[in-house]
C-alpha positions as CSV (number, residue, x, y, z in Angstrom):
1,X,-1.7,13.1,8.4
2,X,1.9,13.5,6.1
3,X,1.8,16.9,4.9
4,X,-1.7,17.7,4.9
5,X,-2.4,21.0,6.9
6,X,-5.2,20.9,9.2
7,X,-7.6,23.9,8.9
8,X,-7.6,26.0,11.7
9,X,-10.5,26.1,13.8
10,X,-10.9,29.6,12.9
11,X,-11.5,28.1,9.1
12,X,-13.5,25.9,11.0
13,X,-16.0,28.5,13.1
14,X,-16.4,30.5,9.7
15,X,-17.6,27.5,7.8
16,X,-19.9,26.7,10.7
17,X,-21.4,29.6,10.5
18,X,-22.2,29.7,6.6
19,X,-24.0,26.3,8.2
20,X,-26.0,28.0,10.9
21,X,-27.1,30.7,8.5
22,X,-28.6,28.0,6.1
23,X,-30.1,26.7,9.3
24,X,-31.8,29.9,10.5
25,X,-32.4,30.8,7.0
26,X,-34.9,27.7,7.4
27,X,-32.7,24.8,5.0
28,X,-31.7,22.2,7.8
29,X,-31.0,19.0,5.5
30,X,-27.3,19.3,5.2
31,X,-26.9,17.6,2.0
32,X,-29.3,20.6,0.9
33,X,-26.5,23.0,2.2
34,X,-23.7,21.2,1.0
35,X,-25.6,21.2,-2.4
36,X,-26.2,24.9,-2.4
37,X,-22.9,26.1,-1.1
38,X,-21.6,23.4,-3.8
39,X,-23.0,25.2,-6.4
40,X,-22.1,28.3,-5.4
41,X,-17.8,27.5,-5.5
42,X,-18.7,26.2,-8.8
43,X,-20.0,29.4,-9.7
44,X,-16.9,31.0,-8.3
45,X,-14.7,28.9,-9.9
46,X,-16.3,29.8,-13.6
47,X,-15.2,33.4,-12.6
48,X,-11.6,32.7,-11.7
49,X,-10.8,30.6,-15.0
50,X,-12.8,33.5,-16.9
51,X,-10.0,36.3,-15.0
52,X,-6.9,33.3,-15.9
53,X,-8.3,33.1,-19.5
54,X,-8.6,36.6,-19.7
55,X,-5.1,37.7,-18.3
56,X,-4.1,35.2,-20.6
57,X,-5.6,36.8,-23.8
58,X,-4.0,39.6,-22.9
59,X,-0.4,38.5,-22.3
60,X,0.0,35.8,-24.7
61,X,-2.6,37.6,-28.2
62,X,-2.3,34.8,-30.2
63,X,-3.3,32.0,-27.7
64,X,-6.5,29.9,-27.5
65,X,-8.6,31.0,-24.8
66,X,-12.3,29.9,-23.8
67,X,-13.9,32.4,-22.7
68,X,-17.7,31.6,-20.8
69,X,-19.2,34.7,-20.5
70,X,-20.4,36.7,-23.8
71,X,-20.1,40.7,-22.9
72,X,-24.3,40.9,-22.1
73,X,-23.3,37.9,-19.1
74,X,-20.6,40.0,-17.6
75,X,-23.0,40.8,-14.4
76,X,-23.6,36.9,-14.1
77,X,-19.8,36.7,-12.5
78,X,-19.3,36.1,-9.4
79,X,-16.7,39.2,-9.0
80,X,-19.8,41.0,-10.4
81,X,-22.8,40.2,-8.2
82,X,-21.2,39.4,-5.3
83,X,-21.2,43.7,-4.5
84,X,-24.6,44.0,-5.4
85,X,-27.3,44.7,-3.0
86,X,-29.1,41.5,-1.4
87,X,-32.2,42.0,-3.8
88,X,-30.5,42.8,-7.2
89,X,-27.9,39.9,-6.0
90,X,-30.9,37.3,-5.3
91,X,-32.7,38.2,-8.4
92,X,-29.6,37.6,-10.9
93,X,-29.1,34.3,-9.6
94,X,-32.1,32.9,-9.4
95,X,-33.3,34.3,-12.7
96,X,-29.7,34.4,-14.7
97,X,-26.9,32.7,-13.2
98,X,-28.8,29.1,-12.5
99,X,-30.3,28.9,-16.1
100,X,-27.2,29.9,-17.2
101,X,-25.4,27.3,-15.4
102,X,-27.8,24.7,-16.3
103,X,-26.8,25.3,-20.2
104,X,-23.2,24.8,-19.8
105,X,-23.9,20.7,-19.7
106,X,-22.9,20.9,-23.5
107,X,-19.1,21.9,-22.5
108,X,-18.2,18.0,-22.1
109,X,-16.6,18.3,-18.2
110,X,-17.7,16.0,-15.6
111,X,-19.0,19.5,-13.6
112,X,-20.9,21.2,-16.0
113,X,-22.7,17.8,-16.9
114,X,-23.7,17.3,-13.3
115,X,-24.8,21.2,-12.9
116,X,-27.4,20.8,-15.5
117,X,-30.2,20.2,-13.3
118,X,-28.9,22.8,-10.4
119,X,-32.0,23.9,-8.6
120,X,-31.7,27.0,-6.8
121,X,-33.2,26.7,-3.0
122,X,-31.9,29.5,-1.5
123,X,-35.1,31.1,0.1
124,X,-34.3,34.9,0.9
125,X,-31.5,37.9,-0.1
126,X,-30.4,37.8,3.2
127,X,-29.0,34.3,3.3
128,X,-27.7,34.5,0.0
129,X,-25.9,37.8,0.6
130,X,-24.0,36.3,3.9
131,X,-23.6,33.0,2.2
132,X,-21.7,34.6,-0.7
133,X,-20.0,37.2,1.6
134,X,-18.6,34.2,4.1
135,X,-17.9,32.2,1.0
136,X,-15.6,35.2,-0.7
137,X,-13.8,35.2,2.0
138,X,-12.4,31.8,2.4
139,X,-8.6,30.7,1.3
140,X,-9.5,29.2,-1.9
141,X,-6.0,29.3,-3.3
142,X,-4.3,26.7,-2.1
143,X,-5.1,23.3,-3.3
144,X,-4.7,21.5,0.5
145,X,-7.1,24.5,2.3
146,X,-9.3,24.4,-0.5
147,X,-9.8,20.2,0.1
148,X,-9.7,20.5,3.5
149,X,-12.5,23.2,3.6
150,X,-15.0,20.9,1.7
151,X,-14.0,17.6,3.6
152,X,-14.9,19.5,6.5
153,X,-18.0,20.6,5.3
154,X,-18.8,16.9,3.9
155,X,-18.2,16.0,7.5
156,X,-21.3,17.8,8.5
157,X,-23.5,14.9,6.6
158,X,-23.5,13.7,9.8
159,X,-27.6,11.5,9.5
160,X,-27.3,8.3,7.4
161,X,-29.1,9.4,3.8
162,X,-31.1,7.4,1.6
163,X,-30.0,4.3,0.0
164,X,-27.9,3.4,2.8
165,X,-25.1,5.6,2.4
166,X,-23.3,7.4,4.4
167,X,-19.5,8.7,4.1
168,X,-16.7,6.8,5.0
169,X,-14.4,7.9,7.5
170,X,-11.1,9.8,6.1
171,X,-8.6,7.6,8.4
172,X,-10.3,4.5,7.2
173,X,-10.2,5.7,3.4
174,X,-6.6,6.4,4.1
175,X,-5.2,3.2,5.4
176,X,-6.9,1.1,2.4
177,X,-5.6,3.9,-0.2
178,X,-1.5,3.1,1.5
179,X,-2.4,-0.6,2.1
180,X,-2.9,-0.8,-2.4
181,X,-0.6,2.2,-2.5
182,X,-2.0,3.4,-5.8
183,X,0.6,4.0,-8.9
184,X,0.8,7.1,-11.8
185,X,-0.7,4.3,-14.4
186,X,-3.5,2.9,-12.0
187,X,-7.2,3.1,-13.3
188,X,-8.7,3.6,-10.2
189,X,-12.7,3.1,-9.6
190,X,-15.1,3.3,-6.9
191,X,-18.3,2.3,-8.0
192,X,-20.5,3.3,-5.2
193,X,-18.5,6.7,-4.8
194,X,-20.8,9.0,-2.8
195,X,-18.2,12.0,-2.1
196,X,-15.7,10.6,-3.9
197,X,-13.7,10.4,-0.3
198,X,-11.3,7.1,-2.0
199,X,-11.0,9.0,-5.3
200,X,-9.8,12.0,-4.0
201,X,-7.4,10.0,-1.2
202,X,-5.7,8.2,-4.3
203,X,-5.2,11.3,-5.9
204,X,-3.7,12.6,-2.9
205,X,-1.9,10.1,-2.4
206,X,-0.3,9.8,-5.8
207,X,0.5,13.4,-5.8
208,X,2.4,12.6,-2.7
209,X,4.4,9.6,-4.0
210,X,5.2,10.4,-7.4
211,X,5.3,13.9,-7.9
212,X,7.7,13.3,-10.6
213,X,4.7,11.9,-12.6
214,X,2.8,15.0,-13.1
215,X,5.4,16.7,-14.4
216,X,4.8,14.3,-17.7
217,X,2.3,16.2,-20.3
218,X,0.8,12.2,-21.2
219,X,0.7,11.2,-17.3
220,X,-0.8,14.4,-16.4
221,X,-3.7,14.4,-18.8
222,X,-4.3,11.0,-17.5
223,X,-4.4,11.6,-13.7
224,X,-6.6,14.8,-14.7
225,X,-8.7,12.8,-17.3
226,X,-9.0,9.2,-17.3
227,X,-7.5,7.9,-13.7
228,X,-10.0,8.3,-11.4
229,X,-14.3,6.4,-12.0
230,X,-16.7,6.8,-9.8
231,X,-20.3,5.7,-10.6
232,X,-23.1,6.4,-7.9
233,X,-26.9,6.2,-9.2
234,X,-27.6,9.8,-6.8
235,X,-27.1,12.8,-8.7
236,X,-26.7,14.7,-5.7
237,X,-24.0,12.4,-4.6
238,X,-22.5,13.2,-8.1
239,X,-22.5,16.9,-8.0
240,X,-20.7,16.6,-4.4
241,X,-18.3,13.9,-5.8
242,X,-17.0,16.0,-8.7
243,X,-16.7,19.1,-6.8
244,X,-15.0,17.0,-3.8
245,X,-12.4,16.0,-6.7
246,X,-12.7,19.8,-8.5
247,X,-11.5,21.3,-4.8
248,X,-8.5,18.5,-4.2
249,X,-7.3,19.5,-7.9
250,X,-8.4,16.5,-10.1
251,X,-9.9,18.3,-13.2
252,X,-12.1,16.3,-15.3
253,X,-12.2,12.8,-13.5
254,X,-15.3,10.7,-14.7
255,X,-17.7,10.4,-12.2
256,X,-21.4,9.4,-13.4
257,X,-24.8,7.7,-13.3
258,X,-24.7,4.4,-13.3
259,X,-26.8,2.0,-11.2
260,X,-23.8,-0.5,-10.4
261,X,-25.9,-3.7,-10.0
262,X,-28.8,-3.3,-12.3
263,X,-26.7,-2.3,-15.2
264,X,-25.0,-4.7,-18.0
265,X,-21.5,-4.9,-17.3
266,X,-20.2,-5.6,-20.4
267,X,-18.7,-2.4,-21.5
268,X,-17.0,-1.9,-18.2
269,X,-15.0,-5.2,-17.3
270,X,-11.7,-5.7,-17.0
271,X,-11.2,-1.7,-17.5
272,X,-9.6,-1.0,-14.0
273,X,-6.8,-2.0,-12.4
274,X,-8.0,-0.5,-8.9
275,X,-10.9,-0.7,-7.0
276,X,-11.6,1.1,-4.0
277,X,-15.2,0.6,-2.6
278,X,-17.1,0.7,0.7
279,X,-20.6,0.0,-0.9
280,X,-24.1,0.3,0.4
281,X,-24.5,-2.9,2.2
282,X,-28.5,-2.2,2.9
283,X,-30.3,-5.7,2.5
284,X,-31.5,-7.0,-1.3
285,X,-32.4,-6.3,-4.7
286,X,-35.0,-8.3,-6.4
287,X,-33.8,-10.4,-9.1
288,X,-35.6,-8.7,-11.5
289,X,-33.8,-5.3,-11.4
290,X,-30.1,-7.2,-11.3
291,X,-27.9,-7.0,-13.9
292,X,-28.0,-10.9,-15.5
293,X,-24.3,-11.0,-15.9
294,X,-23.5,-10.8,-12.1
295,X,-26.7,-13.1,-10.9
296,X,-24.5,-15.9,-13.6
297,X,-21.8,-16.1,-11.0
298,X,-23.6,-16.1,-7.9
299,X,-27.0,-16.3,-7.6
300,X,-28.0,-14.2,-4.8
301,X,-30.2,-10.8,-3.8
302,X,-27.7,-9.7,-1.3
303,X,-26.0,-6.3,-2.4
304,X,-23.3,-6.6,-0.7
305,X,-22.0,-10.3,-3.0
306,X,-23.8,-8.8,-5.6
307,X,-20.7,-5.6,-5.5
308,X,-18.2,-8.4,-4.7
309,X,-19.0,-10.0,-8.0
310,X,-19.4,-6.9,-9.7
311,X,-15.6,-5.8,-8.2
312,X,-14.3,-9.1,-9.8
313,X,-16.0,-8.3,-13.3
314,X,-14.5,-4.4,-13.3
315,X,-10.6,-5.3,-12.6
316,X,-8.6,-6.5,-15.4
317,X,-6.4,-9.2,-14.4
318,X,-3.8,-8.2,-12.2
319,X,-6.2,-5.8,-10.5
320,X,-6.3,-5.4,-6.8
321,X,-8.9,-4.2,-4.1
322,X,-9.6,-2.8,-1.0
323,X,-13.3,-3.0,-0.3
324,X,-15.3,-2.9,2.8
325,X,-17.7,-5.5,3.6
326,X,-20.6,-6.5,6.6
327,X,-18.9,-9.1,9.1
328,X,-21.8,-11.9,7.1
329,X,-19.4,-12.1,3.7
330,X,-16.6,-13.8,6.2
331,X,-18.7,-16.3,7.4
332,X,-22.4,-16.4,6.3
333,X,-23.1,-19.9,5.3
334,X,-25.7,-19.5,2.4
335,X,-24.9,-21.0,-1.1
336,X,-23.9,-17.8,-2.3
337,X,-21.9,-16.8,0.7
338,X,-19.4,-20.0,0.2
339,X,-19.2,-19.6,-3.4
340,X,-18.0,-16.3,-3.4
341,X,-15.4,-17.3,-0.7
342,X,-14.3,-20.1,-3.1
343,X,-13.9,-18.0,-5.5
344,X,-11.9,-15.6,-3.6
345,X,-9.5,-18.1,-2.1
346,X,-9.5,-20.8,-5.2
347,X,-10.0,-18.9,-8.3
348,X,-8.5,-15.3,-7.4
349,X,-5.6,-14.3,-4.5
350,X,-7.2,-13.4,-1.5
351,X,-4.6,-11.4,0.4
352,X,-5.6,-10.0,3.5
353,X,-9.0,-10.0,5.9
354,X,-8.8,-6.7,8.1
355,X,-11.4,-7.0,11.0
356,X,-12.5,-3.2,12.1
357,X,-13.7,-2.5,15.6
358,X,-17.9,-2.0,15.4
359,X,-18.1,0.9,16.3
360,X,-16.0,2.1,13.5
361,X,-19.2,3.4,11.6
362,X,-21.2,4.7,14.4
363,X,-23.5,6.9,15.0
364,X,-24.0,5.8,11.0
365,X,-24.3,1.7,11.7
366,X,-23.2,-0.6,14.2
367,X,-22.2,-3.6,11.7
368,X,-19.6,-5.2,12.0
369,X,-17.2,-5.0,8.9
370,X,-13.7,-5.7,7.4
371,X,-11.6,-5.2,4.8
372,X,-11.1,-7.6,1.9
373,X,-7.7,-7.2,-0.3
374,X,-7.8,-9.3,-3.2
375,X,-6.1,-9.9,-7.0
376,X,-7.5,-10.5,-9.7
377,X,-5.5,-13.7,-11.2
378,X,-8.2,-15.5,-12.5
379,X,-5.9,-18.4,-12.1
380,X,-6.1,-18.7,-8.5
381,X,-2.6,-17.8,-6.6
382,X,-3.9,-17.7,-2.4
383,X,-1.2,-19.5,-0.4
384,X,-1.9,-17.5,3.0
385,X,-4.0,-15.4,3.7
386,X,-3.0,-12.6,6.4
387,X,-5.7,-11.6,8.7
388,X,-5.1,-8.6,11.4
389,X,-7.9,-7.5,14.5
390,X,-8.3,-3.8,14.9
391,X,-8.8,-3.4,18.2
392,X,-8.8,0.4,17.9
393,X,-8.8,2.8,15.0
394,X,-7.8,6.5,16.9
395,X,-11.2,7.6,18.2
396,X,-13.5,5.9,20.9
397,X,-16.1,3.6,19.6
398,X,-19.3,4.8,20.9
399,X,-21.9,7.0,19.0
400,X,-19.8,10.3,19.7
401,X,-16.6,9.2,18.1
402,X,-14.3,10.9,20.1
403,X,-10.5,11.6,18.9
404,X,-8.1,9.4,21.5
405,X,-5.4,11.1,20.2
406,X,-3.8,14.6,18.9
407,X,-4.8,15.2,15.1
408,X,-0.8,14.5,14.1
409,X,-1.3,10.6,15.7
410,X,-4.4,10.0,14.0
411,X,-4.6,7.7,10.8
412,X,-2.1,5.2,9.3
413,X,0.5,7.4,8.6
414,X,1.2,8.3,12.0
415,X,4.7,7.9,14.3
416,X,3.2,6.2,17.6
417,X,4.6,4.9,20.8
418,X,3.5,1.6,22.2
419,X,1.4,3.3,24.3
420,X,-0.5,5.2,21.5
421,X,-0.4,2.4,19.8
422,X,-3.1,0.7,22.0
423,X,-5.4,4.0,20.8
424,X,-4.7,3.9,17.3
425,X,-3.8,0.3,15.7
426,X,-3.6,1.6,11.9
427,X,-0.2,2.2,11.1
428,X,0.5,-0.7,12.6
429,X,-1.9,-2.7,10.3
430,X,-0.1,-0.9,7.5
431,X,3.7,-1.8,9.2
432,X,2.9,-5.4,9.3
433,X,1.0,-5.2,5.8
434,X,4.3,-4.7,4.4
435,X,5.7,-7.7,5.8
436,X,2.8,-10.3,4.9
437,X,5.0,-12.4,3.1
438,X,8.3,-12.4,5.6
439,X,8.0,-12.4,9.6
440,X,4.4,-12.3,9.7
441,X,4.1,-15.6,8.3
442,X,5.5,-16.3,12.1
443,X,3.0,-14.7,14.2
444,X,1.1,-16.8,16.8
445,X,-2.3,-17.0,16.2
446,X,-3.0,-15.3,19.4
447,X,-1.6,-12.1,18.5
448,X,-3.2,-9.4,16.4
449,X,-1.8,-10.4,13.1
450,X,-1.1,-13.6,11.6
451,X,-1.2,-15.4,8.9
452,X,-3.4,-18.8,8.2
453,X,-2.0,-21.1,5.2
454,X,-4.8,-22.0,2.3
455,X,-5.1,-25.6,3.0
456,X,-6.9,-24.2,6.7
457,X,-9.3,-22.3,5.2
458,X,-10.5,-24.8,2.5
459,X,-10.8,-27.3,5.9
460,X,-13.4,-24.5,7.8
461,X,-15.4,-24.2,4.3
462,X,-13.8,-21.3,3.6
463,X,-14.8,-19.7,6.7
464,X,-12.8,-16.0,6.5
465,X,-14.2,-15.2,9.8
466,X,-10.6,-14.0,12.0
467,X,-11.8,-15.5,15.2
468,X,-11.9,-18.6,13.8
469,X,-8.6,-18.8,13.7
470,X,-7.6,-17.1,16.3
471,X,-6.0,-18.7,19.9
472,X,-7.0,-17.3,23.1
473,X,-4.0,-16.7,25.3
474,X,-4.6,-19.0,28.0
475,X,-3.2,-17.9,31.2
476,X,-2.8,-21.7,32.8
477,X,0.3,-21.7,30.0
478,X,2.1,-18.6,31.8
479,X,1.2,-19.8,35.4
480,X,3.1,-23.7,34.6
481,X,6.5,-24.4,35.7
482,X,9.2,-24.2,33.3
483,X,9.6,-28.5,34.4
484,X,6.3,-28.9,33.4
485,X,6.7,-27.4,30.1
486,X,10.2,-29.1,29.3
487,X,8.4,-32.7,30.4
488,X,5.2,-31.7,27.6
489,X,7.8,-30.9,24.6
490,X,9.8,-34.0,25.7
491,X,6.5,-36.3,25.4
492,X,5.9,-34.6,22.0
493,X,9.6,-35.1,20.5
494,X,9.1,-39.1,22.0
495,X,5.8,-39.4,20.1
496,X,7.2,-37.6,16.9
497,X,10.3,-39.8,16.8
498,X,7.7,-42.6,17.5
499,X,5.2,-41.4,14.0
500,X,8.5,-40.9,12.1
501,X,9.5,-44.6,12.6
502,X,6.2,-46.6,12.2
503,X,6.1,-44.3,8.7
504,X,9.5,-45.6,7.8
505,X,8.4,-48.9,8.5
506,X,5.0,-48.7,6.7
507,X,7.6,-46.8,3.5
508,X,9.7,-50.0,3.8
């Protein structure tokens, strides 16, 4: 986990019970509550820039403040109604503060475009008056708590929703955000973002990294303003993706409506130079509603090529990815299945195949998936490709997804013994990451990394499927006599020497 504090289970109980109050209060669809309580902080939030803008005025007379609230709104404030009795309280914000909010589209932020069509489902006084109470009293100040708090309460979307999505898991997120390690320049997109949980990860991570870079006025304005896409074609998922980004301190990023696959792509190639993606791999499109330009490269209904095509059309060249996809891309053996892998390995750099355990994405889905790291040359550039078998990601694989280890020795950032190391393989898939190019390149095939030259793959039809290339360990090997072995690598240097001359004399 780095520096990130965990939140304290006390943090933990009180958000759990602003949860079971929704419940009782008769809203049990927790993207409902997340939606509700989301609104809510962002009514909070409008309060405390009001108080900074108006502390401001005060100090500083001649600066530029925006102020939000004309002197007949003052009562629509949270520091106002939040004292009043339950009734008063529940009329003013049904009747004031949610039309109110839904004007505010017309301030151009990402979070005020995305409130415009808040609906208010709060049914009673009573659980809006111990909603807003719990909610007052949570540590919003600190950027870290603040994140945490939502994450936490994101990780109560615990049934699969519509469309196929569900969230994908922090410690997951986290190892493909080191393994592309994002930079202060990067344009980073997700264009299936749900919760924004890569977004937000990058961000974190290139807080981490480079804090230096924020202290630039240009390279702030960019990581607040122009770093970080996200495009998902649920408006719900958009209100919870901006506010997700609001909480972790990103604050404008662009996250909108865009149906990835039916819409022309045009305006948006070649714009980013990072893609981060774990898209809704939930069976086929017609042809009819896919955008034309991605059905040119590969003709196919399958979503999940469809997003592999569409990642190649967003990066500009130079641009990498990390992107999750089912076990089928490695090894499926349609027309479109092969093309796409010849266009990975032949016309782009394919870099690494990362093979996750299958439970990795229960109680959500039991598919089998990987992660694909790729370049964007456009002029090929794939000499080996460096495939590593998770055998075990930190928590057990069943539906329950139970932590193996202590919260500090979960995720790839983690210091691990050997023995730990059999619980939790990620930062060892990040260690050896690093080394692709040097001692890996030695590896046996039957250990969990290696790395398989080009010419291979091209020979198995671009098969990217780890286990064929894997070697079993046979235990026959370890059980022959060390005679036995010395006679077998004696036959093989006679019949060596043997090739070496009959292709001197065919030469000569």
């Amino acid at each position: 986990m780095g520096t990130r504090h965990v939140i304290t289970g006390e943090l933990k109980s009180k958000i759990d019970r602003v949860w079971d109050a929704f419940w009782s209060g008769g809203i049990s669809n927790p993207l409902e509550v997340i939606e509700q309580i989301t609104y809510l902080l962002f009514i909070k939030r409008l309060d405390e820039i009001e108080t900074r803008e108006l502390k401001k005025a005060e100090r500083f007379p001649n600066a530029k403040v925006t102020l939000r609230f004309g002197p007949d709104e003052q009562e629509l404030r949270w520091s106002k109604f939040k004292d009043l009795d339950p009734e008063t309280m529940f009329k003013t914000v049904t009747h004031r503060v949610f039309p109110y909010l839904q004007t505010l589209g017309g301030d151009g932020s990402t979070y005020s475009h995305h409130m415009r069509d808040a609906r208010f489902t709060i049914p009673s006084p009573a659980l809006l008056d111990r909603v807003v109470e719990m909610l007052d009293k949570l540590p919003m100040e600190d950027r870290d708590t603040k994140g945490d708090l939502y994450e936490y309460m994101l990780s109560k979307i615990a049934t699969a929703g519509h469309n196929g999505q569900f969230r994908t898991s922090r410690h997951i997120i986290q190892l493909m955000v080191e393994m592309t390690a994002p930079q202060p320049k990067d344009e980073i997109c997700d264009p299936a973002c749900g919760t924004a949980g890569f977004l937000v990860e990058a961000s974190d991570y290139v807080r981490r990294t480079h804090e230096d870079a924020l202290l630039d006025a240009e390279q702030r304005d960019h990581f607040h303003k122009s770093m970080f896409h996200g495009f998902d074609f649920d408006n719900t998922m958009l209100r919870i993706g901006s506010m997700n980004m609001l909480l972790h301190g990103v604050e404008n990023p662009d996250i909108r409506y865009r149906d990835s696959l039916a819409e022309n792509v045009s305006g948006e190639s070649e714009k980013y130079s990072l893609i981060l993606a774990n898209p809704p791999f939930a069976g086929s499109l017609d042809y009819e509603s896919t955008s034309k330009d991605l059905q040119r490269i590969v003709k196919t209904k399958k979503t999940e090529l469809l997003f592999l095509v569409l990642f190649l059309r967003l990066l500009e060249t130079g641009g990498r990815a990390a992107v999750i996809v089912p076990e089928g891309v490695l090894f499926g053996s349609s027309k479109a299945h092969k093309e796409l892998r010849r266009i990975l390995v032949e016309d782009q750099k394919l870099d690494g195949v990362v093979k996750l355990p299958s439970g990795t994405f229960k109680p959500y889905s039991g598919v089998s998936t990987a992660i694909l790291l790729f370049t964007k040359t456009n002029s090929g550039g794939t000499d080996n490709i460096w495939f590593y078998e998770v055998a075990a990601d930190g928590w057990s694989l069943d539906d329950k997804r139970t932590p193996l280890l202590p919260a500090e020795k979960l995720g790839p950032r983690a210091m691990l013994t050997s023995d730990e190391h059999a619980k939790n393989n990620l930062p060892d898939v990040l260690e050896r990451w690093t080394r692709r190019s040097h001692d890996e390149m030695q590896r046996a095939r039957t250990e969990q990394s290696f790395s398989v030259p080009k010419r291979e793959i091209v020979e198995q039809g671009y098969d990217l499927s780890l286990n064929r290339y894997k070697q079993a360990v046979h235990e026959e090997v370890e059980r022959r006599s060390p005679l036995d072995i010395l006679a077998d690598l004696e036959r093989l240097e006679f019949e060596i020497r043997q090739d070496m001359s009959n292709l001197k004399r065919k030469l000569n």
